[in-house]
TORVOBA-590809 format. One record per atom (N, C-alpha, C, O): x, y, z negated. Coordinates in steps of 0.02 Angstrom, whole numbers, plus 50000, padded with zeros to 5 digits. Example, Ala and Ser with C-alpha at 12.3 -4.5 7.8 and 13.67 -1.06 7.14 Angstrom:
2
506604971649610 506154977549610 506604983549610 507124983449577 506424988849646 506844994749643 506455000249606 506705005749598 
END
This chain:
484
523265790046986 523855785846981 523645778546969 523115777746937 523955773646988 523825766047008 524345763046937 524805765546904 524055757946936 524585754146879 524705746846931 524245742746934 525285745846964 525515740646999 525815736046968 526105736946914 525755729147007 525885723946980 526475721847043 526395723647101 527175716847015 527505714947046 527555708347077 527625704647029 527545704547134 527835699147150 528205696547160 528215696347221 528945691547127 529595692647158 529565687947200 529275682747185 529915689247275 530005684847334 530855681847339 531095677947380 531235686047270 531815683047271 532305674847276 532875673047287 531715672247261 532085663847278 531545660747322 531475654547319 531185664047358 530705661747411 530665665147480 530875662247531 530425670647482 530575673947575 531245678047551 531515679647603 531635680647495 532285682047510 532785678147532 533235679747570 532675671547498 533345667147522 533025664247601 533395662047646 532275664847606 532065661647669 532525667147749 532875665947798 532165674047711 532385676047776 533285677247768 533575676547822 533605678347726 534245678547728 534715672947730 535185673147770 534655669047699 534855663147704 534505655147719 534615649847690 534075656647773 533855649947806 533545646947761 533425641347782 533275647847692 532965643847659 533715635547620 533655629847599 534295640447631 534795633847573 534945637447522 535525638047504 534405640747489 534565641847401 534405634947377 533935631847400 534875632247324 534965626347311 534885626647223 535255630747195 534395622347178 534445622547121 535035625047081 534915627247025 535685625047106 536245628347052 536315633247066 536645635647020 536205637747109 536035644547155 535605650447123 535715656547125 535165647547099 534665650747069 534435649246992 533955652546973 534705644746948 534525642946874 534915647746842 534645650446794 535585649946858 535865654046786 535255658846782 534925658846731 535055663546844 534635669146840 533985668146844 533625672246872 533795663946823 533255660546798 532675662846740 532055662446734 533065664646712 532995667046616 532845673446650 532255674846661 533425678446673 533125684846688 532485686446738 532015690246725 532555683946780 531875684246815 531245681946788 530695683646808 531355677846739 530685675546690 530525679846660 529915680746654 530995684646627 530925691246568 530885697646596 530955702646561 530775697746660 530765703546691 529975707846699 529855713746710 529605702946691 528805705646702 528435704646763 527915707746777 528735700046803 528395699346870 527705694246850 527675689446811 527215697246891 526485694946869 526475685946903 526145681146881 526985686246966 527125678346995 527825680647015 527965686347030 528335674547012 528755673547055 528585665547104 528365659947094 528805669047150 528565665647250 529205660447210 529595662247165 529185655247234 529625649447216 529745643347278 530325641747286 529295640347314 529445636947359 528925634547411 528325635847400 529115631247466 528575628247535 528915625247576 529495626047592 528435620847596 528565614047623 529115615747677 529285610247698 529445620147706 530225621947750 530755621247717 531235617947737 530725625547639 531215622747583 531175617447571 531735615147563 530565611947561 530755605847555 531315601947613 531815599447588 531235601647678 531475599147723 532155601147717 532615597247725 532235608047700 533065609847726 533465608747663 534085608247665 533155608447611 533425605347550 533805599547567 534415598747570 533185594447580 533305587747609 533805583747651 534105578547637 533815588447720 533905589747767 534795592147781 535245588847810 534825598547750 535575600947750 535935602447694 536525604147701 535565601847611 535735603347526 535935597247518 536505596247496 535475591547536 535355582547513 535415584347420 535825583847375 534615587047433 534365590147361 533905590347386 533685591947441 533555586747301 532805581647284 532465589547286 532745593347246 532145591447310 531685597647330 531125596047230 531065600347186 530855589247226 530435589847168 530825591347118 530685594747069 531265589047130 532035589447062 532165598047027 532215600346970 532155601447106 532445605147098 531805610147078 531995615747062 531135609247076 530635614947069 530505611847003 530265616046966 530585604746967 530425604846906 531115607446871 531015609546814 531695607646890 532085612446838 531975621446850 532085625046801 531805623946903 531625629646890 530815631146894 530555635446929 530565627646860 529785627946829 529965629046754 529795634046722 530355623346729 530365622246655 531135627846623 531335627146565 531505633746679 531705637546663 531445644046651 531735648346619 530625644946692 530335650946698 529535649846652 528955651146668 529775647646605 528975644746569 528535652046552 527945651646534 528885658946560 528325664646545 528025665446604 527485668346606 528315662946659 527795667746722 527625660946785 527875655746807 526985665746791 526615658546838 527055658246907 527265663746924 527215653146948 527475653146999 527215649047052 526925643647047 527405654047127 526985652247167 527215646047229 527765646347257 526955643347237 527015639547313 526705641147377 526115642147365 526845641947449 526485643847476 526395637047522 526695631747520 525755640047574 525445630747633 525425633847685 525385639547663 525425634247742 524985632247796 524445627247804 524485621447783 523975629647833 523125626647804 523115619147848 522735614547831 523485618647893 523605611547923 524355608347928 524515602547941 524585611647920 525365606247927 525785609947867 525805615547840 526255600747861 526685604247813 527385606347835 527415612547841 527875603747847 528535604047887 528445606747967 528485612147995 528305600247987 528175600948041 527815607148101 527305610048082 528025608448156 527735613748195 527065611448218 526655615648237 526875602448216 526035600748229 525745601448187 525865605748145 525315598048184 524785598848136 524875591748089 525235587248109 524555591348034 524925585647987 524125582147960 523895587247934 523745578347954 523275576947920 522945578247875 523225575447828 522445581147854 521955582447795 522315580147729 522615582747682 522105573347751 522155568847662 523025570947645 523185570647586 523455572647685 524095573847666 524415578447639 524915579047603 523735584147685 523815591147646 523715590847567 524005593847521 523225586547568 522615586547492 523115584747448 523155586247388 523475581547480 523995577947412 524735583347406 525065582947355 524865586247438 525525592047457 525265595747389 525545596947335 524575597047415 524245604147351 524365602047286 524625605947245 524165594447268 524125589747208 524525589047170 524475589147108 525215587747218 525775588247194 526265593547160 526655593347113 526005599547215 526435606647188 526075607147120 526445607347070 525395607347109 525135608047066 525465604347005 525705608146962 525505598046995 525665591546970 526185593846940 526125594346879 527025596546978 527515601246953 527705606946947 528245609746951 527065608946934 527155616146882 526975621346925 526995626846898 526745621047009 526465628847033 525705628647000 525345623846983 525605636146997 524765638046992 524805644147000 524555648146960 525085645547047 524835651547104 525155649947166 525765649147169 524535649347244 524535647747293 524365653847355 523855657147363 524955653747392 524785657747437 524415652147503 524755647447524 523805653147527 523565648947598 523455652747663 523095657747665 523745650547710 523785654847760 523485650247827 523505644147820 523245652847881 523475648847927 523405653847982 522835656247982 523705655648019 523685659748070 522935660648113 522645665748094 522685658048150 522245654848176 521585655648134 520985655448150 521885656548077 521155657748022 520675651348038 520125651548066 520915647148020 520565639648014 520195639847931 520465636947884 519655643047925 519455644847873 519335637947818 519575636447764 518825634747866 518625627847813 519385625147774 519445623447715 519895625347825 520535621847790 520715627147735 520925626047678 520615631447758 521025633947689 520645635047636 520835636647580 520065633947657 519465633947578 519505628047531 519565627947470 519425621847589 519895614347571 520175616547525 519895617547472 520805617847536 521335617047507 521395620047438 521685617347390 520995627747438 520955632247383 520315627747309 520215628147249 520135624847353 519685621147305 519945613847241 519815611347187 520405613647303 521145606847276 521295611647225 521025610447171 521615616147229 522085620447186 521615622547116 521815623447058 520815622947145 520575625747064 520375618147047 519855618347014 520615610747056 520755604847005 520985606846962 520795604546908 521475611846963 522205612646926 521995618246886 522265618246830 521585623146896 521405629146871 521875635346894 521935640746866 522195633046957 522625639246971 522345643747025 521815643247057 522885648847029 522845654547045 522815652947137 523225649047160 522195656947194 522385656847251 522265662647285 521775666247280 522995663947338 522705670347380 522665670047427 523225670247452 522185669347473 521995669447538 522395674147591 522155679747596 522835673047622 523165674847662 522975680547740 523115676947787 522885682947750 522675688247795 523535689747824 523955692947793 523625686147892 524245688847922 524235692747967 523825691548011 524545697147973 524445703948008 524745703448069 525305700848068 524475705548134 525065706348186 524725711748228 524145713548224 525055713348259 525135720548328 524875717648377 525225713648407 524085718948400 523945716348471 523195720648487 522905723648441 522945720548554 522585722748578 521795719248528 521305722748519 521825713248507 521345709948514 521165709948422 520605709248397 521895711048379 521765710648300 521835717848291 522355721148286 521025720048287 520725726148260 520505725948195 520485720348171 520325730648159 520135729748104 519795726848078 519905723548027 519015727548122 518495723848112 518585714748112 518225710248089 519365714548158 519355706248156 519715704248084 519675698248071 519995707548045 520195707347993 519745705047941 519705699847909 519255713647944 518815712347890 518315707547899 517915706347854 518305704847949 517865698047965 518115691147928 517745687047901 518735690847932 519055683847912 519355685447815 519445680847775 519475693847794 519225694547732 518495692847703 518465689547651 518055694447727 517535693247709 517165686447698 516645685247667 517685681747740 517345673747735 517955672347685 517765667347654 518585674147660 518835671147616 518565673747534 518545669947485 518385681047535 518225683647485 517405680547464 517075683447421 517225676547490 516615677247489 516375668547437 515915666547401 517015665847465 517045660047408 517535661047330 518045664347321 517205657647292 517405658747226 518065656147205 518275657447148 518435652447250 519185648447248 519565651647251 520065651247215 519425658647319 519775665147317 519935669547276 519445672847257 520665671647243 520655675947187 520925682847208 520735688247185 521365681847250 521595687947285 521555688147364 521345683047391 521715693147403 521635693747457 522585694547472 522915694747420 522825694847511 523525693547526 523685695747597 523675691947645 523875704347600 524095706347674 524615704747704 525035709147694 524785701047733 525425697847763 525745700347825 525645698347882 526195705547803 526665708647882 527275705947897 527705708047859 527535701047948 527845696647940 528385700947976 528985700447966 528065705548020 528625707648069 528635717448046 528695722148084 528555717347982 528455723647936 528465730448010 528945734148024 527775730148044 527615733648066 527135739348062 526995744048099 526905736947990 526165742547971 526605749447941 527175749647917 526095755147955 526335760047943 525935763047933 525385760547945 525935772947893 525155773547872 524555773747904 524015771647882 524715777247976 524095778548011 523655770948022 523045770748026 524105764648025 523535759048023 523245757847969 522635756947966 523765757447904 523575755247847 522775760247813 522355758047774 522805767447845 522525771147840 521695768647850 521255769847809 521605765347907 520995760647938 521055752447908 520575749147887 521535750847912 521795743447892 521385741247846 520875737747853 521755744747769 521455743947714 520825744447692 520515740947653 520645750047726 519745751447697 519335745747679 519055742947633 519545745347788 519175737747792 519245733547746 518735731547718 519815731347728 519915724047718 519585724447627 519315719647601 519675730147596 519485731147529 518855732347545 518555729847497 518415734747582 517495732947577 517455727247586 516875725247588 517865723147593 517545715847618 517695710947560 517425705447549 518245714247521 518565709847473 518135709347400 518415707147351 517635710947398 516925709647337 517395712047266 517375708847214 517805718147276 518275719247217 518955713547197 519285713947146 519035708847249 519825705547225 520455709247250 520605712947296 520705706947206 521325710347202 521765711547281 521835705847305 522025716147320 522425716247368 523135714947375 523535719647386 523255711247372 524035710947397 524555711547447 524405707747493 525025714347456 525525715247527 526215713147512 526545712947460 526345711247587 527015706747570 527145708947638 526865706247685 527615714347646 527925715447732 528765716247726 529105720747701 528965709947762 529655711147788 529945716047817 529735716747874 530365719847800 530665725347795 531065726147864 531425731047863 531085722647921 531355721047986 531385728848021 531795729548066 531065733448008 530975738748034 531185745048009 531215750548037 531385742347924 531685746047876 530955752947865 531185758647860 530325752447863 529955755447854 529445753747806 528995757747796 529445748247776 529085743347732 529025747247653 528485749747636 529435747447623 529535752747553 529195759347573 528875762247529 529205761647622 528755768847644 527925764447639 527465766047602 527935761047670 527225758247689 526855755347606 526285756647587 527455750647563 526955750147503 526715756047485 526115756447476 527295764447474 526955766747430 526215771947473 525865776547452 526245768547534 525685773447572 524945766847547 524365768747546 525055762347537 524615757247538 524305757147461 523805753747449 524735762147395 524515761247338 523785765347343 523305761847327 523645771347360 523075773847355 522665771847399 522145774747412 522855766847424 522065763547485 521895757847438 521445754647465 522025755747394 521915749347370 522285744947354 522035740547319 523035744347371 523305738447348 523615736247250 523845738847199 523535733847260 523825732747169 524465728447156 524705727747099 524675726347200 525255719747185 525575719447266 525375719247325 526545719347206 526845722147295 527525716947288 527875715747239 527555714847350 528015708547350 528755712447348 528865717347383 529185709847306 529725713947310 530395709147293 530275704747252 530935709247312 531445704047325 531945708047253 531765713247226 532525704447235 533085707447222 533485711547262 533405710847323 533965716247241 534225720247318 534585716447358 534535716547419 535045711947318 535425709047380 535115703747398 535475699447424 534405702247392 533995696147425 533315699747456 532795696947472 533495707747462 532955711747499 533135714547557 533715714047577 532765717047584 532875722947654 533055720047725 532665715347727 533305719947769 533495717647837 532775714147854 532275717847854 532705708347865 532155702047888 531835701347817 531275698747815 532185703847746 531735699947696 530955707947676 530635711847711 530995706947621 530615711947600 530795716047544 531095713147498 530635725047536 530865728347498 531205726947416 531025722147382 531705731747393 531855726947349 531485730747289 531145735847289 531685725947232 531165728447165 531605733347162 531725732447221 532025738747144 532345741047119 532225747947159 532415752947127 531945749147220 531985754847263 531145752947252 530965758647237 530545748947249 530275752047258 529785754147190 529255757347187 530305750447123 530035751847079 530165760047056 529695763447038 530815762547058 530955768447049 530545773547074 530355778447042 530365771447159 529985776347204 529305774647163 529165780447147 528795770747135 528195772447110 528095776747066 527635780747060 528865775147011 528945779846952 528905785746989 528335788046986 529255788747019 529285795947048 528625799047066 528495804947057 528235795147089 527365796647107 527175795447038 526745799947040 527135793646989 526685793746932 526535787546911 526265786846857 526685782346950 526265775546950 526675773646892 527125776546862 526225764546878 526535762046817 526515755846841 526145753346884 527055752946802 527325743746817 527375742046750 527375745446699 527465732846763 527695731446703 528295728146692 528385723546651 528815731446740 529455729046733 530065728946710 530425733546728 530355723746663 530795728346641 531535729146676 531885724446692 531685735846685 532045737246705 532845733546700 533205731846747 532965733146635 533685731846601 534065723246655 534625721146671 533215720746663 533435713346710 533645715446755 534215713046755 533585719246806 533725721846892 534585719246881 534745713946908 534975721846853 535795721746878 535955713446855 536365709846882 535585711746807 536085703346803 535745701446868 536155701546914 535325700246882 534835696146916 535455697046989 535785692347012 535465704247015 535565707547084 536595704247056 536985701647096 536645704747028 537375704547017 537445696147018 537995694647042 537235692947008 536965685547007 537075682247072 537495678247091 536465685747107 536465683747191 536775685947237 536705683147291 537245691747232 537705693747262 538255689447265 538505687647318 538565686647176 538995685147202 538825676847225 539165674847272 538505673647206 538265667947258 538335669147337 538815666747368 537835672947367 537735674047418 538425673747483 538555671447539 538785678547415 539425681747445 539955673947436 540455673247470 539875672147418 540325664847389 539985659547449 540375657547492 539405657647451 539225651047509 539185657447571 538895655047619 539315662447580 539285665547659 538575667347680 538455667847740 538045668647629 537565669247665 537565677347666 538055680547646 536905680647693 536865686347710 536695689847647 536225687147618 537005696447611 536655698447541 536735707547569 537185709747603 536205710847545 536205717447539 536255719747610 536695723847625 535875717847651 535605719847734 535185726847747 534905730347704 535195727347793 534785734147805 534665734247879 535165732747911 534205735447910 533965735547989 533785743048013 533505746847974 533905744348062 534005752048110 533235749748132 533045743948123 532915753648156 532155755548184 532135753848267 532425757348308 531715747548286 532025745448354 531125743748380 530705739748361 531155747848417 530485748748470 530425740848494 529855739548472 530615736248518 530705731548541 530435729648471 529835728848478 530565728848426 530305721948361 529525723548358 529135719748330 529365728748384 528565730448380 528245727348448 527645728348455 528575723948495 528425720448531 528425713348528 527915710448546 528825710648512 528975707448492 528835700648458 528735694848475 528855705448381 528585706848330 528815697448290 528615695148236 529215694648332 529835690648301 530005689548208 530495692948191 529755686448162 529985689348100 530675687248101 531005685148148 530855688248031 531785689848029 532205683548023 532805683048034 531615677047995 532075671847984 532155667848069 532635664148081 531665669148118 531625668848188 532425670348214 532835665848222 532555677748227 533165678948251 533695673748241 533905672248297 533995670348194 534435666648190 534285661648237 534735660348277 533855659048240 533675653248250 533835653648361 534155650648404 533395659248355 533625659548429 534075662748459 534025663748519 534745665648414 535335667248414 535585659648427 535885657548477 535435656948381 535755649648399 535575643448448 535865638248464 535055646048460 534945641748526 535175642548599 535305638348642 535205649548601 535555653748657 536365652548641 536765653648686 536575650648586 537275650948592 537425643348624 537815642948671 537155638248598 537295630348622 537245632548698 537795631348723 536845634948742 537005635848795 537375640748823 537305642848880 537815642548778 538205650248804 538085654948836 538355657048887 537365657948789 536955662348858 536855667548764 536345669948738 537655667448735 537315672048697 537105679748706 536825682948661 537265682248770 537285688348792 536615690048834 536555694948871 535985683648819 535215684748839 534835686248772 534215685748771 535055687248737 534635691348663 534135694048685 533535692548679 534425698748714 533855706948710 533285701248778 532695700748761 533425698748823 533105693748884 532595692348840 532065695348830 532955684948804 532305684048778 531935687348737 531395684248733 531935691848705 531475696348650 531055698848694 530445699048686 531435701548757 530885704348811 530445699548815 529865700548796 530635693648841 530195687748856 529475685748830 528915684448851 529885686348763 529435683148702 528805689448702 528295687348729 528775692848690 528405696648721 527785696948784 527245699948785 528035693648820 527785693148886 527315685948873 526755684248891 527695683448843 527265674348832 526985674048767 526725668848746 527045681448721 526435682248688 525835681548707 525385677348698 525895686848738 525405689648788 524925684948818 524335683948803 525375681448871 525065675548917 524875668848876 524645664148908 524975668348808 524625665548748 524105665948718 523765662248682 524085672548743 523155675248716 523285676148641 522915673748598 524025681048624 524045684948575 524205681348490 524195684248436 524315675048502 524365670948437 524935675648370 525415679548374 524625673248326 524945678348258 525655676648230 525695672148189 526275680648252 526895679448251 527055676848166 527345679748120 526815672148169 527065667748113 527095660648124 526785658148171 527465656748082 527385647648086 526745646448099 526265649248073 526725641948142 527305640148189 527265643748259 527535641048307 526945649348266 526715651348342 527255656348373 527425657748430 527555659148280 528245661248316 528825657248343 529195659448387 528875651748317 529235647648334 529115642348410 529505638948444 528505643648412 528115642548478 528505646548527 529025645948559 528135650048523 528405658148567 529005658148587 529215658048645 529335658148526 530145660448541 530425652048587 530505652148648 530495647848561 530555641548606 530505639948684 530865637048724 529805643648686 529595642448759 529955650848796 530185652048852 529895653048765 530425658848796 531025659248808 531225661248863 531515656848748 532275651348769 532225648648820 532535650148871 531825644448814 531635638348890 531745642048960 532155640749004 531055649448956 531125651649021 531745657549019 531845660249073 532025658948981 532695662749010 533145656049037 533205654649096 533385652748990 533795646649002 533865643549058 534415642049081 533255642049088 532975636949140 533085643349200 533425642249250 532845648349191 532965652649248 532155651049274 531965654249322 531755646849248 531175648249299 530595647749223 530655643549178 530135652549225 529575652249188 529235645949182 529135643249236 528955641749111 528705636849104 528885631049161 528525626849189 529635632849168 529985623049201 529735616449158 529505610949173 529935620349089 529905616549043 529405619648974 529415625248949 528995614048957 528335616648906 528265610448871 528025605048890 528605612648801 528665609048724 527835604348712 527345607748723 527795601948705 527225596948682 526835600648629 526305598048612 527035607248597 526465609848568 526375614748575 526115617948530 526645618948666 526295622348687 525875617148704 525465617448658 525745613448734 524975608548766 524675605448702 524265600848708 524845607548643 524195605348578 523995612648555 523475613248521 524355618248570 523915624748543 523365627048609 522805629648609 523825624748663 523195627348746 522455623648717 521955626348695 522615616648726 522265611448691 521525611848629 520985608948627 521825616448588 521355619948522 521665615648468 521455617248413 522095610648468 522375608548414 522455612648338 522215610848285 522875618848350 522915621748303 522385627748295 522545633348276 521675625848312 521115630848302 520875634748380 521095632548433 520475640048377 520305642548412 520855649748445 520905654748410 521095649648488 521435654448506 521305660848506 520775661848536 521535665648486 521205672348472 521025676248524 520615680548509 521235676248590 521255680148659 521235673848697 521485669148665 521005672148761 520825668748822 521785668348839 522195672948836 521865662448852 522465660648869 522675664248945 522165666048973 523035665048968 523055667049055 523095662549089 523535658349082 522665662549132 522355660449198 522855653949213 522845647749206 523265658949236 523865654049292 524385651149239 524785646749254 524355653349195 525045650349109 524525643849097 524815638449092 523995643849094 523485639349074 523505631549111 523555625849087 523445633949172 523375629349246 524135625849235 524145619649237 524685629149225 525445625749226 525545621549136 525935617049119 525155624249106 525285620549049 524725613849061 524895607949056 524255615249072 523945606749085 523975603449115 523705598049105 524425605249182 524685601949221 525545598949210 525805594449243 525775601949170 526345600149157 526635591149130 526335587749088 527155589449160 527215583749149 527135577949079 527215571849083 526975581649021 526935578448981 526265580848939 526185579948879 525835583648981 525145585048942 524685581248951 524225583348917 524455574248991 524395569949000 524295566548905 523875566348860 525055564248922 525145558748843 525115565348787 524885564348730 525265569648800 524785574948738 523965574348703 523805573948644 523535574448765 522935576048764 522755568548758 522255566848726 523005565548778 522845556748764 522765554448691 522445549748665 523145559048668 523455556648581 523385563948541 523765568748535 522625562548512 522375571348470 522975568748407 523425564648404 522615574248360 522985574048291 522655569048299 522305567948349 522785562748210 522515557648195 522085561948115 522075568148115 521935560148086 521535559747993 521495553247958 521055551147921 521855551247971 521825545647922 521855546547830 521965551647798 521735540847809 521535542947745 522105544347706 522665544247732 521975546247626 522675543547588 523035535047571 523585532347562 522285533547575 522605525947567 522985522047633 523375517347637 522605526947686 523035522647736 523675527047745 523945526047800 523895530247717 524455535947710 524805532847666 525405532747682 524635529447599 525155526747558 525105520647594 525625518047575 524865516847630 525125510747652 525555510647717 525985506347729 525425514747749 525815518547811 526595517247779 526895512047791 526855522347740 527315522147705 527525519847640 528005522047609 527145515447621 527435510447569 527465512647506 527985511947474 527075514847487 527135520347421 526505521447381 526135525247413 526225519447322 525745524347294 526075528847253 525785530747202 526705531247269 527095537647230 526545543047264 526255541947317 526495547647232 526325553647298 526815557747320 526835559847378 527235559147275 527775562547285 528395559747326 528735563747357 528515554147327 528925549447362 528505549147437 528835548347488 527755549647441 527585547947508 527425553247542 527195552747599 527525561547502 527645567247551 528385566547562 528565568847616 528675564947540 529385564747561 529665561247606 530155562547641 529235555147602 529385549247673 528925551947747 529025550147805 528365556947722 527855558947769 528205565847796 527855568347840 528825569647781 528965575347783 529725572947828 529865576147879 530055568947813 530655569647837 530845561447851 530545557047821 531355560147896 531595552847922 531895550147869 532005554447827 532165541847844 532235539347801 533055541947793 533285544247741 533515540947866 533945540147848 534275548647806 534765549847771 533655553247835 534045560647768 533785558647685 534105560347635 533305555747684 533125551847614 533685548447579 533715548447518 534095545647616 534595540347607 535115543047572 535285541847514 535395547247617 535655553847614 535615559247549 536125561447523 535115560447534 534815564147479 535055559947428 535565561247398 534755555647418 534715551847343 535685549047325 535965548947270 535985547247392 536555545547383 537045553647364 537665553847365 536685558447352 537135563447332 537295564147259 537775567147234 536755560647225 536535559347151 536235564947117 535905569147149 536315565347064 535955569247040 535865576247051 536165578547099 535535579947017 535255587547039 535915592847014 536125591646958 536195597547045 536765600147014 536455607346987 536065611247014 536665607446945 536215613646897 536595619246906 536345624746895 537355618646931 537755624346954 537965625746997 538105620547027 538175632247044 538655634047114 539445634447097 539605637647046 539815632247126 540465634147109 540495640447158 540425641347219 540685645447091 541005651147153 541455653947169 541755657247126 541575653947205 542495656647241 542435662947214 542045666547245 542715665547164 542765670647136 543415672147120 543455677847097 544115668447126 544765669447112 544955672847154 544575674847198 545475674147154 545885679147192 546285674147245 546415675947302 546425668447222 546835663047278 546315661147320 546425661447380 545515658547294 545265655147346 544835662147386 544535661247439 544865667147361 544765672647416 545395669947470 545195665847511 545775670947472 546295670947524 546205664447570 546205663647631 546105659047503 546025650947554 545345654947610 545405655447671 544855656947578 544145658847622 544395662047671 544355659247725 544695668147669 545175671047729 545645666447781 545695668647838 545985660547765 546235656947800 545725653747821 545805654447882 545405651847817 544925645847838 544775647947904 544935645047956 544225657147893 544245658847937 544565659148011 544345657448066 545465663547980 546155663748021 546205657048067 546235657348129 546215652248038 546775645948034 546055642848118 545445642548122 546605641348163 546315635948211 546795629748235 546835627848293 547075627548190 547315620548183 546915615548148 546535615948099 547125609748192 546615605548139 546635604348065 546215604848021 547505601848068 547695604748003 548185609547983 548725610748011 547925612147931 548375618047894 548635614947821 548235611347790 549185616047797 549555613747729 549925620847709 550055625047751 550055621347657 550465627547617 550475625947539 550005624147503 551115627047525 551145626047440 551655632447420 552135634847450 551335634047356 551715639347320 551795636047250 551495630747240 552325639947182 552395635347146 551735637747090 551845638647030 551185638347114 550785637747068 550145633647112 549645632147080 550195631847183 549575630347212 549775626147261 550385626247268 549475622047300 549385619447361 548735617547389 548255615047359 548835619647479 548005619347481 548265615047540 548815615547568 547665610147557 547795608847626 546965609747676 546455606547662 547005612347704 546565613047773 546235607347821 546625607647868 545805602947837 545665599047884 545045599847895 544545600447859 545185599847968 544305601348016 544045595048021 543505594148048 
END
């Protein structure tokens, strides 16, 4: 019997994959206290996407909002996660900019770091892990998992073995984005990756997209793993990952031991429900078993995204098209690892060729910086003839003309006018005029208002109903008026 350790992903890949990443500081502080007292060894807390959409669509100070829930969770360490070259952005972002991203999380209160980079750009993420022990914190080297001809085991335990092998590394970190592992891989999976890991700790974190993920931690406890990413229920399951509550019960039933306490699970889950259920986001999901996501292999916060791109062109009835697609221009990609940004790669240029009606008409400027090697070495030989149309394509020219740049920090704070650091990831992350925007909202709101009455249930129901521009109604206890 195993004694497991918990990770909560509840205000980090739960609200990411369910709600787009707009959990907003008043969203998440009442339940704050309980998730601190609950026993989780880290709670996952934020990354540079939450910064932007904070910014972006909250017009909420992203630092604001991680130093009030830092200084609400003072028992348990909390994590931030990177990509080993860019921060926001789908390119690649500069060294010295990264160096200071790390500096900063550090600076307000993270010290435990998840580093990832698809591509396994190793030096960067050693970089970076080395930033983080300035601070004396916690790092886990990222290992992202995907379904392909070419990521065998041995390529695993190869890129474990160069992270485990430096001393910055504290854990190892299995990452199933498109929660496809199951036992017979994990069966080979793990061995590997734990001979290579010099005794650090294993960790898994698989999105539940397949609804097979909670089977898979508890097949993964006797191969080695020790620490299992687990959401609240109504901020688990569908696109996010299993929740604490199903898969803490299921260890108990095997014998295992945690250190959680139980009594937190219902405020916490009763908390985010009714939030969730109040701003409209998605709470308490569940996904049917679909042969296609193993192709795919799309993670869950993806789907929206190209639900909505297909709808601006009223082609919402090419879903299943492009998933096929995406698939196909995996492939002719030379297999890149369905995560940021290559899923977002993928899926893009696949919109394009359903949309367009003709394959690569049109090719985004960073398909021609990943063909390129921009974002590292490609894992599989690109195809032939996908290759020939992307370097030839009309704007790969002024691509390849103009690499990434590295400039320093100093020419980074003079760039943007700042020796803040924090002020000049923020001017380096997003345009002035959402800055503008942000700060003119004022201060940080520490609460959600939630439609919890019985009248503004009904207004929420009209809102829906009502397709006038305007709507008016008064009763003698209320009046509401309606305008689009």
């Amino acid at each position: 019997m195993a004694h497991v350790q918990f990770l909560d992903e509840t205000i980090r890949d739960g609200q990411q994959s369910l709600w787009g990443m707009r959990l907003q500081a008043g969203m998440a502080l009442p339940a704050a206290s309980w998730l601190d007292r609950t026993g989780f060894r880290v709670i996952d807390l934020t990354g540079s996407n939450h910064f932007e959409v904070l910014i972006r669509h909250c017009r909420e100070n992203p630092w604001a909002m991680m130093d009030a829930l830092v200084e609400a969770m003072p028992r348990t360490t909390l994590r931030s996660g990177m990509r080993s070259n860019a921060s926001v952005t789908f390119r690649t972002t500069p060294d010295a900019l990264m160096d200071a991203w790390m500096r900063q999380l550090n600076v307000h209160g993270a010290r435990s770091f998840w580093i990832y980079d698809v591509l396994f750009n190793i030096d960067k993420m050693l970089r970076l892990a080395k930033v983080a022990k300035e601070f004396g914190s916690e790092v886990a080297g990222a290992i992202m998992f995907t379904l392909s001809p070419v990521h065998d085991d041995a390529y695993y335990a190869d890129k474990v073995d160069k992270l485990a092998a430096s001393d910055d590394i504290d854990t190892i970190l299995l990452y199933d984005t498109a929660g496809v592992l199951e036992k017979e891989r994990l069966t080979t999976l793990l061995p590997a990756i734990v001979s290579k890991a010099r005794g650090k700790p294993i960790e898994f974190h698989s999105n539940n997209i397949l609804g097979q993920s909670g089977k898979a931690y508890l097949d993964a406890i006797p191969l080695g793993v020790t620490i299992l990413h687990t959401a609240s229920r109504p901020m688990a399951n569908g696109p996010s990952v299993p929740s604490t509550e199903s898969v803490a019960a299921n260890l108990e039933l095997l014998g295992h031991t945690h250190d959680l306490d139980k009594s937190m699970f219902a405020p916490v889950a009763e908390h985010f429900e009714k939030v969730g259920k109040a701003a409209g986001f998605l709470v308490n999901q569940h996904n049917e078993y679909n042969v296609l996501s193993t192709l795919h292999q799309i993670p869950g916060g993806m789907v929206g995204t190209l639900k909505a791109q297909l709808a601006q062109h009223n082609m919402s009835d090419r879903f299943e098209d492009v998933l096929r697609e995406v698939a196909v221009v995996r492939r002719e990609l030379g297999y890149p690892g369905m995560a940021t940004p290559f899923s977002q790669l993928v899926g893009i240029q696949s919109v394009l060729n359903v949309v367009k009606g003709e394959r690569y008409a049109i090719i985004p400027d960073e398909i021609v910086e990943y063909a390129a090697g921009y974002y590292g070495q490609p894992v599989s030989a690109i195809d032939p003839d996908v290759l020939d149309r992307i370097m030839h394509s009309a704007n790969a020219k002024t691509v390849l003309d103009n690499p990434p740049e590295q400039p320093t920090i100093q020419e980074l704070r003079k760039r943007y006018g700042t020796d803040d650091d924090d002020e000049l990831i923020l001017r380096a992350l997003m345009p002035e005029a959402d800055l503008k925007k942000m700060r003119e909202a004022g201060p940080l709101k520490r609460t959600y208002p939630l439609l919890s009455s019985p009248e503004l249930d009904q207004v929420a129901k009209l809102m829906k109903l009502a397709n006038s521009p305007v709507v008016q109604f008064a009763t003698a206890d209320m009046s509401v008026s309606l305008r689009r």
